[in-house]
N, C-alpha and C positions, 0 to 999 in steps of 0.2 A: 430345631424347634423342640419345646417343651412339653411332655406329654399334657401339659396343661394348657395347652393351647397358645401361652404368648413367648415371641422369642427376645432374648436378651436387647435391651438396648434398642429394639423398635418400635416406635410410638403408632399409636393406634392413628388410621387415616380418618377414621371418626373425630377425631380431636381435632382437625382442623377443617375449618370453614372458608367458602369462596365468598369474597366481599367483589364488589366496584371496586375498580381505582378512583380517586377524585379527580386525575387526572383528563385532559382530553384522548377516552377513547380507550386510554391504554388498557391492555388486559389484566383479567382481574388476577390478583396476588392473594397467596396463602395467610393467613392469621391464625393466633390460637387464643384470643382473645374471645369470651365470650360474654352477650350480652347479658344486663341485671335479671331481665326475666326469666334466662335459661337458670341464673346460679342459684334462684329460689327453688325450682323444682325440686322433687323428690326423686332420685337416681337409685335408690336402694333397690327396685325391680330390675334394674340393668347392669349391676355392678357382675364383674367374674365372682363367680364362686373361688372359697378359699380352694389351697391345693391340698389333696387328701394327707391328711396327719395319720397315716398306717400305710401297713406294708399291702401295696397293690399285687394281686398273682401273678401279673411278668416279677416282680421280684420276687415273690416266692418260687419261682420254674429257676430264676438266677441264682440265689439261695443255693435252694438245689443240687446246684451242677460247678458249685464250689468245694475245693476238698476241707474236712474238717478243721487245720491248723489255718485256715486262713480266714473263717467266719466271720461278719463284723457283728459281731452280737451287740457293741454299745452301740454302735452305728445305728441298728435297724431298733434297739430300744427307744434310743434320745431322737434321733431321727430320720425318720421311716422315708420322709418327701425327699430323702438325699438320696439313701438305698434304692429307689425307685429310677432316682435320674440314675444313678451309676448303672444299674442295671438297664433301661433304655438306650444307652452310650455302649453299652459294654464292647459291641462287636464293630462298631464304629472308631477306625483306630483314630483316626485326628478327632474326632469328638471326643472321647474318652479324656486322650491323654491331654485335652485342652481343659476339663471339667477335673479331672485331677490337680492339676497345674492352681486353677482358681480356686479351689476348695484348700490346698497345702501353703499356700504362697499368699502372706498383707501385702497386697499392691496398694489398700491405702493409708498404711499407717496407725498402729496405735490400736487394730481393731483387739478383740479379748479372745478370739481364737474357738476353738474348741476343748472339749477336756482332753486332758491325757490320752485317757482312754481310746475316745475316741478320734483322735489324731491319729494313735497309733492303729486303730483299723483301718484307718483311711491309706496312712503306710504302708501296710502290711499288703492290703489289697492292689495298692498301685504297682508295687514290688511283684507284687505275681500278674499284675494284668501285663507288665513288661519282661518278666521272665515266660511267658508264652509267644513270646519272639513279635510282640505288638515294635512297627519300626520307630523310630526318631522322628518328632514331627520337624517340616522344617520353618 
């Protein structure tokens, strides 16, 4: 789960509503169809807040307790909401090296990546989270 509260790929149970069947009787089934009335409202009071754009103090304590050749300085410049996950993963060995894995690797194709730069933080930091004898996921 994401120090932001929503986790990857799981839709909110709020989105969906319990209708009738028109059938006879049968029980009622999931939709995510919603009606005209609801799609006028105003939902700006209810929406998640964005996720913090700077560096949270668990990632400054993580920071911290990294040695100096390995720092992600552009990382935590350009962006801070990454350093933060990495640092909430850090001691979580399948979570880390799965949030490594999706930050280094286009599973979909075509995307524009990151800068050099900061690629090569992201490297450099993976390379030492696994040079601390972090295992193989399987």
């Amino acid at each position: 789960m994401s120090i932001y509260g929503r986790r990857k790929g799981l839709m909110d149970f709020e989105e969906y509503q319990r209708t009738p069947n028109a059938r006879d009787g049968e029980p009622s089934e999931l939709r995510t169809s919603t009606p005209a009335a609801e799609r006028d409202e105003d939902w700006t009071p209810v929406r998640r807040s964005r996720p913090a754009d700077y560096l949270l103090p668990m990632g400054e304590r993580w920071l911290r307790g990294l040695p100096r050749d390995v720092l992600p300085a552009s990382l935590v410049l350009n962006y801070p909401r990454i350093a933060n996950l990495i640092a909430m993963q850090w001691d979580d060995r399948r979570a880390c090296a799965l949030y490594f894995e999706e930050l280094l690797t286009d599973r979909r194709g075509g995307r524009r990546g990151f800068p050099q730069n900061v690629e090569r933080d992201l490297a450099r930091l993976r390379n030492y989270w696994y040079s601390r004898g972090a295992p193989s996921v399987d």
